[in-house]
C-alpha positions in Angstrom: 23.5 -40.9 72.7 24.1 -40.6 68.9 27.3 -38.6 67.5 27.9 -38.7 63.3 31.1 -37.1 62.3 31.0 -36.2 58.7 30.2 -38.8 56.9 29.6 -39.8 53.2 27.5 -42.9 51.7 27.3 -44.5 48.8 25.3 -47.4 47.5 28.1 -50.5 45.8 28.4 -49.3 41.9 27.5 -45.5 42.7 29.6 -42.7 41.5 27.6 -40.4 43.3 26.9 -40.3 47.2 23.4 -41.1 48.6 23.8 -39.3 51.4 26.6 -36.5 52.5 26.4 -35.1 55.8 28.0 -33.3 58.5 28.6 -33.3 62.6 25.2 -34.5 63.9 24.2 -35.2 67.6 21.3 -36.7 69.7 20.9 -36.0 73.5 19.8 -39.1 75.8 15.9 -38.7 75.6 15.2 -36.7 72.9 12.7 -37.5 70.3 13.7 -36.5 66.4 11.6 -36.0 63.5 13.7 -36.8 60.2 11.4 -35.6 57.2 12.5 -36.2 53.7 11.3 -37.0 50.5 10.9 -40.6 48.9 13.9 -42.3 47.9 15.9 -39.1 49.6 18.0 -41.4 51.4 16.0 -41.5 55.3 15.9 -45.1 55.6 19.9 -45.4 54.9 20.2 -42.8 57.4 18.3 -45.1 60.0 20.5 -48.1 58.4 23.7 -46.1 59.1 22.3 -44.9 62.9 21.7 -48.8 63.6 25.0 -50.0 62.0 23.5 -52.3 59.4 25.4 -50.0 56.7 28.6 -48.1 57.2 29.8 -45.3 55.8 32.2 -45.1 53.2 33.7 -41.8 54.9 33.6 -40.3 58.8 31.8 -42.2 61.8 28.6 -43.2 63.3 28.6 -44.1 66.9 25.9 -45.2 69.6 26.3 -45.3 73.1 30.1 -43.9 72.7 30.3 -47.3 70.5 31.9 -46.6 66.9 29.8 -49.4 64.6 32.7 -49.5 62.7 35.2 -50.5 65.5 33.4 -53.7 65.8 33.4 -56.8 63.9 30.0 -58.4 62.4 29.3 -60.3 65.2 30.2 -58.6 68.3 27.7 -55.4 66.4 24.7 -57.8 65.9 25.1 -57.9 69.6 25.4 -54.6 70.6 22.5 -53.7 68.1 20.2 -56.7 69.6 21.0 -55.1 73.0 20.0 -51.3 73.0 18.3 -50.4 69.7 14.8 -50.9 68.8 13.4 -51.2 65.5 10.0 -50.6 63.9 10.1 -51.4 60.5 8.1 -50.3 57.8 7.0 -53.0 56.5 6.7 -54.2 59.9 8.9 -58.1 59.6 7.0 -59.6 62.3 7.1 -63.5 61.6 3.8 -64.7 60.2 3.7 -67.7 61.8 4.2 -66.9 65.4 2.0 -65.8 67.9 1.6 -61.9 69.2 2.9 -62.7 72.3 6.1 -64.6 70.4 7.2 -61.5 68.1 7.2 -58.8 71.2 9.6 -61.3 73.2 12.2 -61.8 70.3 14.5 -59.5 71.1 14.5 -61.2 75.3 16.1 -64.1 72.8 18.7 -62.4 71.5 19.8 -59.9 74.1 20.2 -61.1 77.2 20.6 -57.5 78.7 16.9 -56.6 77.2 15.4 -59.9 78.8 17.0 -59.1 82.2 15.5 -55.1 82.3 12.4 -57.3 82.1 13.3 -59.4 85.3 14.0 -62.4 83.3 9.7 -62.0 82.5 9.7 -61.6 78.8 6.1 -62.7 78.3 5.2 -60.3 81.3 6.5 -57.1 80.3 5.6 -57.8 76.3 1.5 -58.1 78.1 2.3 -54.7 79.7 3.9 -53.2 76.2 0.4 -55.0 74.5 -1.9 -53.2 77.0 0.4 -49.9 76.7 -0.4 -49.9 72.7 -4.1 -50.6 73.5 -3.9 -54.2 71.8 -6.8 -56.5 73.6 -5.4 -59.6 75.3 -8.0 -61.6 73.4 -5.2 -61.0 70.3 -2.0 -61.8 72.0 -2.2 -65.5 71.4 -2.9 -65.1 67.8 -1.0 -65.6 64.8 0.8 -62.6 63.8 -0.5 -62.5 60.1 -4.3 -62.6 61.5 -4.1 -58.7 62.6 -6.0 -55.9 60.8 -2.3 -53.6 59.6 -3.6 -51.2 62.3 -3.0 -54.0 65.1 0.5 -55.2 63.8 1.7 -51.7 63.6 1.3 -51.5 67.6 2.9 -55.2 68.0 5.7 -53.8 65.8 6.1 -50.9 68.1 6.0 -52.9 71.5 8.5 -55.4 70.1 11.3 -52.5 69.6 10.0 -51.0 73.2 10.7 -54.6 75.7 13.5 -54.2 77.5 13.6 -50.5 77.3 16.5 -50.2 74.6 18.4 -47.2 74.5 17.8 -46.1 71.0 14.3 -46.5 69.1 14.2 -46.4 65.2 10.8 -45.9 63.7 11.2 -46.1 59.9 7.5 -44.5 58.4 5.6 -46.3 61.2 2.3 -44.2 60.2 2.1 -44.7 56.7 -0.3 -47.7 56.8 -2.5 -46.1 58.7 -5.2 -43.3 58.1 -5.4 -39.7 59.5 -6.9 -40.4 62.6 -4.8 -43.6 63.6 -1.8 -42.1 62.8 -2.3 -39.3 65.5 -3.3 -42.1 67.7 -0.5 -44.2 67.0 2.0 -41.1 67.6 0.6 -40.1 70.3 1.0 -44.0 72.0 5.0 -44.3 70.7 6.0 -40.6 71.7 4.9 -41.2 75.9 6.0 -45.1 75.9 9.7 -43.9 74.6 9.2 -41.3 77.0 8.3 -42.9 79.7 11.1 -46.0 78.6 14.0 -43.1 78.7 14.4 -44.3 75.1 15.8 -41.8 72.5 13.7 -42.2 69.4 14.4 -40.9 65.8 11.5 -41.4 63.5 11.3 -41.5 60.4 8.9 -39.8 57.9 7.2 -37.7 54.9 4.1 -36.3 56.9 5.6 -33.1 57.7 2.1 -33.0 60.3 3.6 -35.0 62.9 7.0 -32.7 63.2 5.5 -30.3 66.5 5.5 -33.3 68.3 9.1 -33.9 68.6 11.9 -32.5 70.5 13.9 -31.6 67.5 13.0 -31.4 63.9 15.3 -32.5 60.6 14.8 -32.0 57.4 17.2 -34.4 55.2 17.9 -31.9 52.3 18.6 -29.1 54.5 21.2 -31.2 56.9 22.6 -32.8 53.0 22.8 -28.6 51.9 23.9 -27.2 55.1 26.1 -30.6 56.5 25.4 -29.6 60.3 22.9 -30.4 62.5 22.4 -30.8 66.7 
């Protein structure tokens, strides 16, 4: 699903690399745990999975698909069409409904809006009720939510239309102890049930056993391979 070659990445105006790693692989399906410490470079690892940054060295592909064999458009495209994102901060759009920010991506992938029969609003209810948001919410404004709430809208926005690849970027850390498990617990089954490869993102080192396979950022940086 996901192949790196060796790559190296560095931030415009660096001298030094953020982020230097070696042959890394992800099966169809499997669920990975990245841990790491602030600032140790996670989130540009999810930016480089997702092809929003390239590497200035080696290769990232998806799907077979090298990011960097495509131009800016055509990759907008292919990201819109089988990666999910959950953000940390969350980007849902303020002013829309619930209901509005799950079915985004149907607008922008056609592929995702026809694995939901051409029923965006449908299977976004069904992704809602998954992630145990109450219908009484869906026709709200996105900014009215408690953080709790729009963490689960953010999740069932990257999950419509089943995309291939999920990346979840610290989606506990606005939540408390007994949430996050709850919220973990929701994301791991719907990805499984999906067929969705997820790599997740994180510094609670608690929610590792849950996952198929478990990184740890300085180690793959120290020992440059990984599977």
């Amino acid at each position: 699903m996901i192949d790196i070659e060796p790559l190296r990445f560095a931030w415009p105006g660096q001298d030094e690399d953020t982020l230097v790693l070696g042959p890394l692989r992800v099966e169809a399906g499997c669920t990975v745990f990245l841990q790491g410490p602030s600032g140790g470079g996670k989130s540009t690892l999810l930016g480089l999975l997702s092809g929003v940054l390239s590497p200035r060295q080696g290769r990232v592909s998806l799907l077979g698909q090298d990011w960097a064999a495509l131009p800016a458009g055509r990759r907008d495209a292919f990201r819109a069409d089988h990666v999910g994102v959950i953000f940390q901060q969350f980007n849902l759009l303020p002013y829309l409904s619930v209901l509005d920010n799950v079915t985004l991506p149907c607008r922008f992938s056609a592929l995702r809006r026809q694995r939901c029969q051409g029923r965006p609003d449908e299977a976004a209810g069904l992704w809602l009720a998954r992630m145990g948001l109450p219908k009484a919410l869906w026709t709200r404004r996105a900014d009215t939510l408690s953080v709790g709430q729009q963490q689960r809208v953010a999740a069932a926005r990257a999950l419509i239309g089943q995309p291939e690849v999920v990346l979840a970027d610290e989606p506990t850390s606005a939540l408390d102890a007994a949430l996050c498990h709850d919220f973990m617990d929701l994301l791991l089954q719907a990805c499984r049930d999906a067929g969705s490869t997820l790599v997740c993102v994180s510094h609670d080192a608690q929610l590792a056993g849950r996952f198929d396979v478990q990184w740890s950022l300085p180690a793959l940086q120290q020992s440059g391979v990984a599977s």
